[in-house]
BAMAR-722911 format. One record per atom (N, C-alpha, C): chain; atom name; x, y, z. Coordinates in nm, 2 decimals, always signed. Example, Ala and Ser with C-alpha at 12.3 -4.5 7.8 and 13.67 -1.06 7.14 Angstrom:
BEGIN
{chaine = A	atome = N	c1 = +1.32	c2 = -0.57	c3 = +0.78};
{chaine = A	atome = CA	c1 = +1.23	c2 = -0.45	c3 = +0.78};
{chaine = A	atome = C	c1 = +1.32	c2 = -0.33	c3 = +0.78};
{chaine = A	atome = N	c1 = +1.28	c2 = -0.22	c3 = +0.71};
{chaine = A	atome = CA	c1 = +1.37	c2 = -0.11	c3 = +0.71};
{chaine = A	atome = C	c1 = +1.29	c2 = +0.00	c3 = +0.79};
This chain:
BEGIN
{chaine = A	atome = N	c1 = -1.22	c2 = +9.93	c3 = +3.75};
{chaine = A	atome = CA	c1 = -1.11	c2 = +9.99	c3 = +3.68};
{chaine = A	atome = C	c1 = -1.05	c2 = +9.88	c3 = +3.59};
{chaine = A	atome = N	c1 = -1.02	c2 = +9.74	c3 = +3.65};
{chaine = A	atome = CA	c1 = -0.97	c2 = +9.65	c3 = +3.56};
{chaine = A	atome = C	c1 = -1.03	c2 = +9.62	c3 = +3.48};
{chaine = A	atome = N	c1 = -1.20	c2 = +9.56	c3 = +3.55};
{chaine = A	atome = CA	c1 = -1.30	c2 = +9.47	c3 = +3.52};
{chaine = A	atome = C	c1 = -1.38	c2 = +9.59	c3 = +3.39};
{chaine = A	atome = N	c1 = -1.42	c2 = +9.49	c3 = +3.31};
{chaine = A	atome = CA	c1 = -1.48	c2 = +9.56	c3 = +3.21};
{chaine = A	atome = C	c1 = -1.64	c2 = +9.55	c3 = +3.25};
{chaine = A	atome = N	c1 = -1.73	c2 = +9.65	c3 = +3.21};
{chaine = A	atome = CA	c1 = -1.84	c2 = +9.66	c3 = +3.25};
{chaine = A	atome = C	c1 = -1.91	c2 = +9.54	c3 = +3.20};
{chaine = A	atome = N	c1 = -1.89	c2 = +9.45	c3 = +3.08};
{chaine = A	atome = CA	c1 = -1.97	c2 = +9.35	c3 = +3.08};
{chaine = A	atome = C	c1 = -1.93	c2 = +9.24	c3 = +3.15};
{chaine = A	atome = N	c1 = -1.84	c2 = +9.22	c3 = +3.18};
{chaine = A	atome = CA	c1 = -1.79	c2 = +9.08	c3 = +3.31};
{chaine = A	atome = C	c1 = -1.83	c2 = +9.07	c3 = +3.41};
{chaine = A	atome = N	c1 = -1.83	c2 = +9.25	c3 = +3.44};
{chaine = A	atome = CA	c1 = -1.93	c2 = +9.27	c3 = +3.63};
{chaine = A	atome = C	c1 = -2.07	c2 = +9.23	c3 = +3.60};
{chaine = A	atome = N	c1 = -2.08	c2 = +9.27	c3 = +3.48};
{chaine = A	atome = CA	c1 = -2.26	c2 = +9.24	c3 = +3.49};
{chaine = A	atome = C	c1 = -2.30	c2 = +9.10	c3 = +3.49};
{chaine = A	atome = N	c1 = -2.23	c2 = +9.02	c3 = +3.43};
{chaine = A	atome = CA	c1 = -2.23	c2 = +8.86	c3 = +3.40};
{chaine = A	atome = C	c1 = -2.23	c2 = +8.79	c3 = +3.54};
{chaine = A	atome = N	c1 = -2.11	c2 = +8.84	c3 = +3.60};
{chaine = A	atome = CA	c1 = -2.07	c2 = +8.81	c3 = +3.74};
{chaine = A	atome = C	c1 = -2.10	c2 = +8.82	c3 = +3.88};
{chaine = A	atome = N	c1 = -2.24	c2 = +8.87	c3 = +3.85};
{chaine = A	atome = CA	c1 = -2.35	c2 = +8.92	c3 = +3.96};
{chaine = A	atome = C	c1 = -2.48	c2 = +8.90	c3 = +3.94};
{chaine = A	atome = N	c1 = -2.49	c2 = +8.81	c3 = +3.82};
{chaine = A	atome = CA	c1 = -2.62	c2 = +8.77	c3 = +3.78};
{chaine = A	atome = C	c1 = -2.73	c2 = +8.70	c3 = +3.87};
{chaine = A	atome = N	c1 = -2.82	c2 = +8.66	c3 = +3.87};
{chaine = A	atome = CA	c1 = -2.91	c2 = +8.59	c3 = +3.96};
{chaine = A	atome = C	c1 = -2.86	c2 = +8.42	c3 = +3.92};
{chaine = A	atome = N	c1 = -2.86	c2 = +8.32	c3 = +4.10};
{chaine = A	atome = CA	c1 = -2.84	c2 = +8.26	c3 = +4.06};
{chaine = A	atome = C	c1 = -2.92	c2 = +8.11	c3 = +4.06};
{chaine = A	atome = N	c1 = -2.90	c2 = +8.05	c3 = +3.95};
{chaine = A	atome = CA	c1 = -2.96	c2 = +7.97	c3 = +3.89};
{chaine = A	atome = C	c1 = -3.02	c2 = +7.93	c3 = +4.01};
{chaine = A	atome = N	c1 = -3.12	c2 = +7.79	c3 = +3.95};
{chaine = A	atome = CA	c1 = -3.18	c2 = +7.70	c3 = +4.03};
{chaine = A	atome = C	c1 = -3.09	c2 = +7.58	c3 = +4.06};
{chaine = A	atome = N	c1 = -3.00	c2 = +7.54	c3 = +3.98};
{chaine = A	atome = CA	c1 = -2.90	c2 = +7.42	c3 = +3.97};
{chaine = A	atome = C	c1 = -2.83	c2 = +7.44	c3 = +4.11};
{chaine = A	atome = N	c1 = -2.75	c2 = +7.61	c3 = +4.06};
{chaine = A	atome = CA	c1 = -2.61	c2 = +7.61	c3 = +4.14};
{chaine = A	atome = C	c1 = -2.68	c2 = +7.66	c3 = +4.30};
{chaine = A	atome = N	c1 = -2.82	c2 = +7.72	c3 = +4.36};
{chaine = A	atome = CA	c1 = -2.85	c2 = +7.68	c3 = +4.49};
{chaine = A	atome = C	c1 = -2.88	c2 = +7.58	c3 = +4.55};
{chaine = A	atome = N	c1 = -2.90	c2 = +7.46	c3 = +4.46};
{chaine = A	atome = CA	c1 = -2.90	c2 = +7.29	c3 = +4.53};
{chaine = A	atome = C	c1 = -2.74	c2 = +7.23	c3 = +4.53};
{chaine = A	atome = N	c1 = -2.69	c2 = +7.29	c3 = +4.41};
{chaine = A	atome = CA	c1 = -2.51	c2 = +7.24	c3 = +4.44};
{chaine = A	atome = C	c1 = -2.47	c2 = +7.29	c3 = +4.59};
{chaine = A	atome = N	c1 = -2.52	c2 = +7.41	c3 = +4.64};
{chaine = A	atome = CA	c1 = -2.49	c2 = +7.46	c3 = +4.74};
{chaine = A	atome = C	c1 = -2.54	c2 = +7.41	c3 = +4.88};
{chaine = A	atome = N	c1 = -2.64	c2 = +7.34	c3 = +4.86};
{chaine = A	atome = CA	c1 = -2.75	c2 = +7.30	c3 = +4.99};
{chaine = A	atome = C	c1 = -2.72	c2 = +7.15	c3 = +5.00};
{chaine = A	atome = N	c1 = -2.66	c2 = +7.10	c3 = +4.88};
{chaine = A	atome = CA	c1 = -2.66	c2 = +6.95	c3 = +4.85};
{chaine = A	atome = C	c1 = -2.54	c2 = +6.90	c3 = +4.98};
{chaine = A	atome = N	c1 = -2.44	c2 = +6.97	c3 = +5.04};
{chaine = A	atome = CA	c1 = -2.35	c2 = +6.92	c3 = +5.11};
{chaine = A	atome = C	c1 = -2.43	c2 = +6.92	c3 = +5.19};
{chaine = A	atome = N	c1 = -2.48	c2 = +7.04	c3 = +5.29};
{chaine = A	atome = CA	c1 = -2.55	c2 = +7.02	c3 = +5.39};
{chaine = A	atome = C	c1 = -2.68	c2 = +6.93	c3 = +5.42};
{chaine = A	atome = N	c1 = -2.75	c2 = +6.90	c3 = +5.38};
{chaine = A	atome = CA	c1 = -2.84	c2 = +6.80	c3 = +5.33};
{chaine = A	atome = C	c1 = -2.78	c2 = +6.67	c3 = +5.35};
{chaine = A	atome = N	c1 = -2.66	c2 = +6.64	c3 = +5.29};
{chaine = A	atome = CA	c1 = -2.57	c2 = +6.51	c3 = +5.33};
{chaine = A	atome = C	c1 = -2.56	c2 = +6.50	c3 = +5.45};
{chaine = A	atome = N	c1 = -2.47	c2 = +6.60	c3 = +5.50};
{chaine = A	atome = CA	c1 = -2.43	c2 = +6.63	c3 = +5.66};
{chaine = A	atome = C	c1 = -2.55	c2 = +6.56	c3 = +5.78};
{chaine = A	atome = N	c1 = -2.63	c2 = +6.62	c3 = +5.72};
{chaine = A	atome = CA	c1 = -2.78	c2 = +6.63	c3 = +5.81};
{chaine = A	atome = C	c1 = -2.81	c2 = +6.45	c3 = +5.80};
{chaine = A	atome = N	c1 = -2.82	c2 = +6.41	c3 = +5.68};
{chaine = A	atome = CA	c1 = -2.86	c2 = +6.30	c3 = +5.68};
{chaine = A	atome = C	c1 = -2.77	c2 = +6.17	c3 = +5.71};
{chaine = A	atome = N	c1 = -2.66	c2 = +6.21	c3 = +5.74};
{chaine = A	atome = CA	c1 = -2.51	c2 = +6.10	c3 = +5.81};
{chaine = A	atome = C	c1 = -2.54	c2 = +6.16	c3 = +5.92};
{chaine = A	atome = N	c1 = -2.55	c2 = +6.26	c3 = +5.99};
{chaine = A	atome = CA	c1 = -2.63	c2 = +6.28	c3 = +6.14};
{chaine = A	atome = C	c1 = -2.66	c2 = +6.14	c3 = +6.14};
{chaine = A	atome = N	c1 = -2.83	c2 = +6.22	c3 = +6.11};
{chaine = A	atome = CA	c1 = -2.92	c2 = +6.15	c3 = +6.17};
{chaine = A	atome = C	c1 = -2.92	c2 = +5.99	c3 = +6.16};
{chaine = A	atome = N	c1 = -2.84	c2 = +5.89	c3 = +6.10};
{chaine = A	atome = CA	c1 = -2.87	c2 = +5.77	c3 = +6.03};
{chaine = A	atome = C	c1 = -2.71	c2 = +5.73	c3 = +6.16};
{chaine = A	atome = N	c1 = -2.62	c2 = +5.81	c3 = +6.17};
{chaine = A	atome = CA	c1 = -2.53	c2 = +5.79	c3 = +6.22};
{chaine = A	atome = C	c1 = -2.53	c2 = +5.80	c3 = +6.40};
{chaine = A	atome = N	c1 = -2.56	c2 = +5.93	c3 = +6.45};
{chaine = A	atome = CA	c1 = -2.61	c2 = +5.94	c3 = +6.57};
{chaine = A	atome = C	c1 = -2.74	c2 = +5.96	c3 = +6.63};
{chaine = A	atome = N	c1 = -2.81	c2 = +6.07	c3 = +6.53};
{chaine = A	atome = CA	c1 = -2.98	c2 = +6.07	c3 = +6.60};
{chaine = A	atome = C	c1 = -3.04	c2 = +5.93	c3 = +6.62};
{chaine = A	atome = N	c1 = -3.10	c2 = +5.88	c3 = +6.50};
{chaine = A	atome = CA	c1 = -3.16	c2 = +5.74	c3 = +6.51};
{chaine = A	atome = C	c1 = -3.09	c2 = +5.62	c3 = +6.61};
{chaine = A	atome = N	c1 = -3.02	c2 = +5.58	c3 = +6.62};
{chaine = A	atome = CA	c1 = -2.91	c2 = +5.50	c3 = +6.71};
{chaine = A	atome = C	c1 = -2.99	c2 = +5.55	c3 = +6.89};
{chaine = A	atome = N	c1 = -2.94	c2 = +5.67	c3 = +6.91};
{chaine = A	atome = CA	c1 = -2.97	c2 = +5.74	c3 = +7.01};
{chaine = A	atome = C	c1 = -3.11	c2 = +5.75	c3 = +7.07};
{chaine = A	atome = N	c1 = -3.20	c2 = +5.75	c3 = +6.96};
{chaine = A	atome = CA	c1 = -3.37	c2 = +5.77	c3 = +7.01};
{chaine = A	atome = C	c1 = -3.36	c2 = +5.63	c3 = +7.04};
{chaine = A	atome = N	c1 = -3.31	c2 = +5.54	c3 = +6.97};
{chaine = A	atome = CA	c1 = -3.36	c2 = +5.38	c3 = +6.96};
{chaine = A	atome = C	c1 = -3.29	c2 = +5.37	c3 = +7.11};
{chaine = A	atome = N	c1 = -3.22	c2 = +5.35	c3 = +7.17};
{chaine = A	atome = CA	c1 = -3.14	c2 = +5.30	c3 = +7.28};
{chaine = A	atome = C	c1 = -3.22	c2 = +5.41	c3 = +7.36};
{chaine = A	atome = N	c1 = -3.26	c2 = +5.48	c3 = +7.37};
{chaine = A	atome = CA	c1 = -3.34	c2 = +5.61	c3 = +7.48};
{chaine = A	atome = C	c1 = -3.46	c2 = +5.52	c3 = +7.44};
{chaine = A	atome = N	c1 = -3.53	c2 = +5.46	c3 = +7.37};
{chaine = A	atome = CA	c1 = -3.67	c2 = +5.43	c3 = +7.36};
{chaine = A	atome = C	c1 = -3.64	c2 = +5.29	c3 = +7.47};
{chaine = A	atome = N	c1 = -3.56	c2 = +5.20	c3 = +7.43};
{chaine = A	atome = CA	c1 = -3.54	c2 = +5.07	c3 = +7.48};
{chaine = A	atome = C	c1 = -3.56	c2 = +5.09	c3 = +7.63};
{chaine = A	atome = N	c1 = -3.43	c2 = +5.18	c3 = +7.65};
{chaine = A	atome = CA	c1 = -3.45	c2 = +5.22	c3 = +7.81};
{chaine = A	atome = C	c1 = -3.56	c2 = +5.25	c3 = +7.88};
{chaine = A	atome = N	c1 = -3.60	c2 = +5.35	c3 = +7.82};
{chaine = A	atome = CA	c1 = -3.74	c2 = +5.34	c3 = +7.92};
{chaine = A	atome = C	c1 = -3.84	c2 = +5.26	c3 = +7.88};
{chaine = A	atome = N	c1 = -3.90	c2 = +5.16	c3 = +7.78};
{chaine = A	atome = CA	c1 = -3.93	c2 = +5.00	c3 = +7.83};
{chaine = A	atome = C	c1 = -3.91	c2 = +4.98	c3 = +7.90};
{chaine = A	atome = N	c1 = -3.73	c2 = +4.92	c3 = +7.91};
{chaine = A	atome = CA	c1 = -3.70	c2 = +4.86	c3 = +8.06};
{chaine = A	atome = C	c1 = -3.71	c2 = +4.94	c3 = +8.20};
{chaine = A	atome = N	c1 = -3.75	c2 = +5.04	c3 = +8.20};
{chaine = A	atome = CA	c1 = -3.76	c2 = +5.10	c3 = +8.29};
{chaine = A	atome = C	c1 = -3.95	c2 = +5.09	c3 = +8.34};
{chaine = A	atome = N	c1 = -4.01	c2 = +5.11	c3 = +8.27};
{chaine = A	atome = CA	c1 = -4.14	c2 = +5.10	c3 = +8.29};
{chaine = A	atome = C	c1 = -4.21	c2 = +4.97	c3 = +8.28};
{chaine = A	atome = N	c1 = -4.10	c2 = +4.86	c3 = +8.25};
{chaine = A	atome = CA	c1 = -4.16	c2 = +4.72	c3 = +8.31};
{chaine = A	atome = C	c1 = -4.09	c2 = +4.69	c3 = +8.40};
{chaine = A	atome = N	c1 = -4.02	c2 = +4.76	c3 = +8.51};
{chaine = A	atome = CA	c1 = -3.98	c2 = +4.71	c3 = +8.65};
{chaine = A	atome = C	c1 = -4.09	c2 = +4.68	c3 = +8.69};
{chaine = A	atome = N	c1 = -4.08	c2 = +4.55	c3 = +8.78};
{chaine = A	atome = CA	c1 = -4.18	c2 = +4.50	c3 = +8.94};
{chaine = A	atome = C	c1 = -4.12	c2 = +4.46	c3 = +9.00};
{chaine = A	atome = N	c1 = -4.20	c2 = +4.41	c3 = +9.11};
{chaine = A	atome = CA	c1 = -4.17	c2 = +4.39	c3 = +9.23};
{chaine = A	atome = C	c1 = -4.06	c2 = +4.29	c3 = +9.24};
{chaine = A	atome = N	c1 = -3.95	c2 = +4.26	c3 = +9.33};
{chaine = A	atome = CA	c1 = -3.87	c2 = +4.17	c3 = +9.25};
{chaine = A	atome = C	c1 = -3.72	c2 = +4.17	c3 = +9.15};
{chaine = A	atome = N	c1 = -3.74	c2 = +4.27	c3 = +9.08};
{chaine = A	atome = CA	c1 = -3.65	c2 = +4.29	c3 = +8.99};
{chaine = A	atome = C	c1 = -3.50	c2 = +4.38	c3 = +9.08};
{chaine = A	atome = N	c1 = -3.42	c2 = +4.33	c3 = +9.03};
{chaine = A	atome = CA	c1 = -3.28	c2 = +4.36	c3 = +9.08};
{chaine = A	atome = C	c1 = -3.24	c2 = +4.51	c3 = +8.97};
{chaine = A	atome = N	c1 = -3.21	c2 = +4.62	c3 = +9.04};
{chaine = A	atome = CA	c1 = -3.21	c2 = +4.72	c3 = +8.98};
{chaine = A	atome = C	c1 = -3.07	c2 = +4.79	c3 = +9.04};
{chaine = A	atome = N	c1 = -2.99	c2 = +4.88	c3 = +8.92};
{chaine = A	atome = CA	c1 = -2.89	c2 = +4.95	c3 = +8.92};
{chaine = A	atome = C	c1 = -2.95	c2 = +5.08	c3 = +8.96};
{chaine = A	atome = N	c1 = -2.95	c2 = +5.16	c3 = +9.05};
{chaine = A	atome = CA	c1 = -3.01	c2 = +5.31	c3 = +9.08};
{chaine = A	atome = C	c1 = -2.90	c2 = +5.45	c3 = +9.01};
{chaine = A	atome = N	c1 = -2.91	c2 = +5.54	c3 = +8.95};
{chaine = A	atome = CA	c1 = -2.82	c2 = +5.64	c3 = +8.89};
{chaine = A	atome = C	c1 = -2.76	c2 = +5.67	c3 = +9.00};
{chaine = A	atome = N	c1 = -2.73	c2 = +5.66	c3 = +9.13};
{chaine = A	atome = CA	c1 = -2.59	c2 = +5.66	c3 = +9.21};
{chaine = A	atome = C	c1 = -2.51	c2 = +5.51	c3 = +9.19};
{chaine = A	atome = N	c1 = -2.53	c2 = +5.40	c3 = +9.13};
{chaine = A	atome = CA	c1 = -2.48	c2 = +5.30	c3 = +9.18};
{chaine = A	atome = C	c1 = -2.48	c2 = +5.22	c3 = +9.25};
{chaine = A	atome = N	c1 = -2.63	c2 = +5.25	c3 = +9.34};
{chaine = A	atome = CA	c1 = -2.65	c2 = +5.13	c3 = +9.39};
{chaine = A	atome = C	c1 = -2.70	c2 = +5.01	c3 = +9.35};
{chaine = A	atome = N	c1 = -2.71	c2 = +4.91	c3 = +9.44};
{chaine = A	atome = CA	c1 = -2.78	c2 = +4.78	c3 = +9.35};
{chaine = A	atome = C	c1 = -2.88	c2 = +4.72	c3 = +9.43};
{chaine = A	atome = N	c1 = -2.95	c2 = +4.73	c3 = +9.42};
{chaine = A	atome = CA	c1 = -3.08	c2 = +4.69	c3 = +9.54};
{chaine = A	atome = C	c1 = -3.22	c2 = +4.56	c3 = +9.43};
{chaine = A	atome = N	c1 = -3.33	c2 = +4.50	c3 = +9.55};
{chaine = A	atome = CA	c1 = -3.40	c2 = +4.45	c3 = +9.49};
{chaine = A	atome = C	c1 = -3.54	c2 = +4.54	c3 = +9.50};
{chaine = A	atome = N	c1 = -3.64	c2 = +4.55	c3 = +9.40};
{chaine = A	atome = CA	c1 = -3.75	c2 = +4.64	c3 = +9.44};
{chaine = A	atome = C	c1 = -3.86	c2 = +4.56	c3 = +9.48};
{chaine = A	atome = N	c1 = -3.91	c2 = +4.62	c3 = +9.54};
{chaine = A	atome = CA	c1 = -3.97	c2 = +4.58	c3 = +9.68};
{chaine = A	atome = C	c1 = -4.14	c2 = +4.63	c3 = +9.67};
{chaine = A	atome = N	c1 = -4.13	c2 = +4.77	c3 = +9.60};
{chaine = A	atome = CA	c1 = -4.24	c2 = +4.83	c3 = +9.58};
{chaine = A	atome = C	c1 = -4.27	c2 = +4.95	c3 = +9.45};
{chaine = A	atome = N	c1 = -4.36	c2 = +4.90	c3 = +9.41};
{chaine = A	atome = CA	c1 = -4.31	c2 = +5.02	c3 = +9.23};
{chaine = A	atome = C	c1 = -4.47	c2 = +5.05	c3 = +9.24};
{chaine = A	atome = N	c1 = -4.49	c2 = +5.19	c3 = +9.19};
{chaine = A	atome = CA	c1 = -4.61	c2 = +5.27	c3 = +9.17};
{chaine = A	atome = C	c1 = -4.58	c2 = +5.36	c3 = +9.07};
{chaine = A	atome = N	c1 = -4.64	c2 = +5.47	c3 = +8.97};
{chaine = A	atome = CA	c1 = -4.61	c2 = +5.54	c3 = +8.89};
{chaine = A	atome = C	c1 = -4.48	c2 = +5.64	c3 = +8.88};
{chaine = A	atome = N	c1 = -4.43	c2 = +5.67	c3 = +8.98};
{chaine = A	atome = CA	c1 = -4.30	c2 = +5.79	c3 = +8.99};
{chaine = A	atome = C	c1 = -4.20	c2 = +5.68	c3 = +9.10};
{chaine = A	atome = N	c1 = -4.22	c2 = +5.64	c3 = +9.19};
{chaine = A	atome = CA	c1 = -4.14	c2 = +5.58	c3 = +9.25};
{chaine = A	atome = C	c1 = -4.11	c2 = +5.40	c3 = +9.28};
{chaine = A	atome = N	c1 = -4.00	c2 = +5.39	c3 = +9.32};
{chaine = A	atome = CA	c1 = -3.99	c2 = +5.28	c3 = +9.32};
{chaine = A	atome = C	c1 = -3.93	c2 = +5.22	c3 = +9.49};
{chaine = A	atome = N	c1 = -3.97	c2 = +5.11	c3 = +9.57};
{chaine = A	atome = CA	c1 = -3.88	c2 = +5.10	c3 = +9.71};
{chaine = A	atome = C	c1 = -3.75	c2 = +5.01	c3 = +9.64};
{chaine = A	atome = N	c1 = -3.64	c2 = +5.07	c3 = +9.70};
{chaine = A	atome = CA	c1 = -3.54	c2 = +4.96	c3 = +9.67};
{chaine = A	atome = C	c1 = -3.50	c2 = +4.88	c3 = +9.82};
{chaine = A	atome = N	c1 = -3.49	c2 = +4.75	c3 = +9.79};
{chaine = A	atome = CA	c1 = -3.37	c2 = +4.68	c3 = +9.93};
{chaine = A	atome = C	c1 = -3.28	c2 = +4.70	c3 = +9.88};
{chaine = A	atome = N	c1 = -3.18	c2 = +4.74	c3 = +9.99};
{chaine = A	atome = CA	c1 = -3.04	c2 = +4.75	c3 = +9.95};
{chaine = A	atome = C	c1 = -2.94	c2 = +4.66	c3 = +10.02};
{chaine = A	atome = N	c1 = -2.98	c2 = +4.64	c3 = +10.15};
{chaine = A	atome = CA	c1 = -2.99	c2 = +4.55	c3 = +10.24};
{chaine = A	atome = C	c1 = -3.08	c2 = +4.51	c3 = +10.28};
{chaine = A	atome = N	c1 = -3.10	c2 = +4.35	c3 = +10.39};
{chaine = A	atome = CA	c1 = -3.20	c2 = +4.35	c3 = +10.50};
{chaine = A	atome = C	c1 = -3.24	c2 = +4.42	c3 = +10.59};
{chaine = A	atome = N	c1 = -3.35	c2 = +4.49	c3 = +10.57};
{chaine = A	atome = CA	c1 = -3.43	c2 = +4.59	c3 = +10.64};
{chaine = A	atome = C	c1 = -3.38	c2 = +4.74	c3 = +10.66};
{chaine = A	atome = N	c1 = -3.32	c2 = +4.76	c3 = +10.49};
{chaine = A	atome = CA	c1 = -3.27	c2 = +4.85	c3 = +10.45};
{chaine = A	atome = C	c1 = -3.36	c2 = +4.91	c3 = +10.26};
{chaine = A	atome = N	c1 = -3.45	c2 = +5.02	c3 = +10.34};
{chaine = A	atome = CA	c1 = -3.51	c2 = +5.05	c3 = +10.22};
{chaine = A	atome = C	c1 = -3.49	c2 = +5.16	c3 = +10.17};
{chaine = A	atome = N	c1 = -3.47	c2 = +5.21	c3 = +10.04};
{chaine = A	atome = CA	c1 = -3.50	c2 = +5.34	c3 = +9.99};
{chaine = A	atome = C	c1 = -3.59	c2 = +5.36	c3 = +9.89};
{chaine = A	atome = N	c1 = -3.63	c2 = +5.51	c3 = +9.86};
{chaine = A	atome = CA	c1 = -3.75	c2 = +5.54	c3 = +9.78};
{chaine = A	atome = C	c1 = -3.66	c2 = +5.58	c3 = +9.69};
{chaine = A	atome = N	c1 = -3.67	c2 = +5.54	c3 = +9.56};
{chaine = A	atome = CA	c1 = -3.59	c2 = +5.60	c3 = +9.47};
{chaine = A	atome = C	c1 = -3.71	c2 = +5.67	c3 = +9.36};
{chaine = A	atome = N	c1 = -3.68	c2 = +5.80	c3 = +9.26};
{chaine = A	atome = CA	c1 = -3.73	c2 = +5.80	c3 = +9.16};
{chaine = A	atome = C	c1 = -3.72	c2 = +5.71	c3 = +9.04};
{chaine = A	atome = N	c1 = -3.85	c2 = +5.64	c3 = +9.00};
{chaine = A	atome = CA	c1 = -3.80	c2 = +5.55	c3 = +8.86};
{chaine = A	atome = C	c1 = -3.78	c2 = +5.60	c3 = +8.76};
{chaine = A	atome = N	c1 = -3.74	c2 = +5.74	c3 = +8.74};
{chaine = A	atome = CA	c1 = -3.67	c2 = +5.74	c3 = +8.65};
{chaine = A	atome = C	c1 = -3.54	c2 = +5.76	c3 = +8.64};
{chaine = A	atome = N	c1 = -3.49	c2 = +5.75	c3 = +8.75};
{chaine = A	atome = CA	c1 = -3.33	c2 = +5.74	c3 = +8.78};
{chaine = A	atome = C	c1 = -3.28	c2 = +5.59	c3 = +8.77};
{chaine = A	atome = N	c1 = -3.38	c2 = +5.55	c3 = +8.79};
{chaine = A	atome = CA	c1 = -3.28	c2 = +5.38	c3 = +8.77};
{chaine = A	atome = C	c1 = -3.20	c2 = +5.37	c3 = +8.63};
{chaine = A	atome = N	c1 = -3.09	c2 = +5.33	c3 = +8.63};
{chaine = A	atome = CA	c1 = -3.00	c2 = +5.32	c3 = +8.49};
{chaine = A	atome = C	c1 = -3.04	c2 = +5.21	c3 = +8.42};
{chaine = A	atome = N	c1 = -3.05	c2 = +5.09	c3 = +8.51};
{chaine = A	atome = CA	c1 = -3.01	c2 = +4.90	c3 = +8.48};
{chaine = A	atome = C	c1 = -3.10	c2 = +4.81	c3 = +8.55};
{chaine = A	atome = N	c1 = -3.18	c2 = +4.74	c3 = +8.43};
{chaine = A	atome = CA	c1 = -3.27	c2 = +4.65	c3 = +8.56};
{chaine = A	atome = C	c1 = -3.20	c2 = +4.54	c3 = +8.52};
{chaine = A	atome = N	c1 = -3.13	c2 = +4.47	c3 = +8.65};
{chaine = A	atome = CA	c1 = -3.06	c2 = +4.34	c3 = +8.59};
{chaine = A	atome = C	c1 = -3.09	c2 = +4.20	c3 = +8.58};
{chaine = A	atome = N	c1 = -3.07	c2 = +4.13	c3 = +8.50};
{chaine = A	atome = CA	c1 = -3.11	c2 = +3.96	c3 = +8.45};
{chaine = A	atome = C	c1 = -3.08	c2 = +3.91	c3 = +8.55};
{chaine = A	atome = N	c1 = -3.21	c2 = +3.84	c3 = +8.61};
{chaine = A	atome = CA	c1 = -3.15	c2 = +3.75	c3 = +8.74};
{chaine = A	atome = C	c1 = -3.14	c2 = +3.64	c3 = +8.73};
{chaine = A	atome = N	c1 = -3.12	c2 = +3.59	c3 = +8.59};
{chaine = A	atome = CA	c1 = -3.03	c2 = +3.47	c3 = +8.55};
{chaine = A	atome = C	c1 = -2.91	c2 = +3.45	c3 = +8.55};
{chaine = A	atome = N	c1 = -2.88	c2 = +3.61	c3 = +8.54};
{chaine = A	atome = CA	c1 = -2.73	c2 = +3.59	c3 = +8.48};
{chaine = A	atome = C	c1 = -2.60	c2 = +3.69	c3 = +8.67};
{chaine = A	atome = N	c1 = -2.71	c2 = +3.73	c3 = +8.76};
{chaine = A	atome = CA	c1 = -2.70	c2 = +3.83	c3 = +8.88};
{chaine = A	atome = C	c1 = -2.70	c2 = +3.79	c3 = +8.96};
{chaine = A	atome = N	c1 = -2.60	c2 = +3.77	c3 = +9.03};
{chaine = A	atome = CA	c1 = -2.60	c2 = +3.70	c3 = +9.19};
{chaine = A	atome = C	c1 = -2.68	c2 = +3.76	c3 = +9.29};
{chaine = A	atome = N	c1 = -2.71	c2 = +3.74	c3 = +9.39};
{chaine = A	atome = CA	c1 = -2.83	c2 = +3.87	c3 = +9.47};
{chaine = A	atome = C	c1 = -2.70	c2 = +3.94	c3 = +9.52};
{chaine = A	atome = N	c1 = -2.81	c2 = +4.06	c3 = +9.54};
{chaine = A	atome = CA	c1 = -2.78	c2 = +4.22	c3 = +9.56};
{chaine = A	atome = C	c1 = -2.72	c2 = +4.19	c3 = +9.75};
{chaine = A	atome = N	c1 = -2.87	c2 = +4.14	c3 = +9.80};
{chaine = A	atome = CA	c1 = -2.89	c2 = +4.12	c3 = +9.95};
{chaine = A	atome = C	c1 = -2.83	c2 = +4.01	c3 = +10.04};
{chaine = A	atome = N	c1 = -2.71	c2 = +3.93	c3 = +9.96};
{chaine = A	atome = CA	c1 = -2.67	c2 = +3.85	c3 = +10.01};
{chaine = A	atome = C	c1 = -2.51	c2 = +3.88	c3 = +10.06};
């Protein structure tokens, strides 16, 4: 009623190729301060970890995902023995361990 028939027709045209990347271009950013911000950061520290997790031996002073802190004693593909005390052993899954700790810098566990 207001609109004159040649304005609606202008105003519903197909649209360009420009103004659908004007429109995708924010998203695209978004996506790429993601990944540069939290994805990448995240894989890298999840990659490190399991290194350290899959060079535990025998020996090494280990944080277990409840908090404990024991020495391991025995390591094979899925599991690991921890001392937690003297002649005190548990079978833990290795992939629960959080922390294998520097026993340079770690007082013993078993003392």
């Amino acid at each position: 009623m207001f609109i004159t028939p040649a304005f609606a027709q202008t105003a519903g045209g197909q649209a360009s190729g420009a103004g659908i990347l004007v429109q995708m271009a924010p998203l695209v950013l978004i996506f790429v301060v993601f990944y540069f911000l939290l994805i990448r950061p995240q894989q890298k520290k999840m990659k490190a970890h399991k290194a350290k997790i899959d060079a535990v031996k025998k020996g090494d002073q280990v944080v277990t995902g409840g908090g404990l802190v024991g020495k391991v004693v025995r390591v094979d593909d899925i599991y690991v023995d921890v001392e937690l005390a003297p002649g005190m052993k548990v079978k833990a899954v290795k992939a629960t361990l959080t922390d294998v700790i520097d026993p340079m810098t770690a007082k013993p566990a078993n003392d």
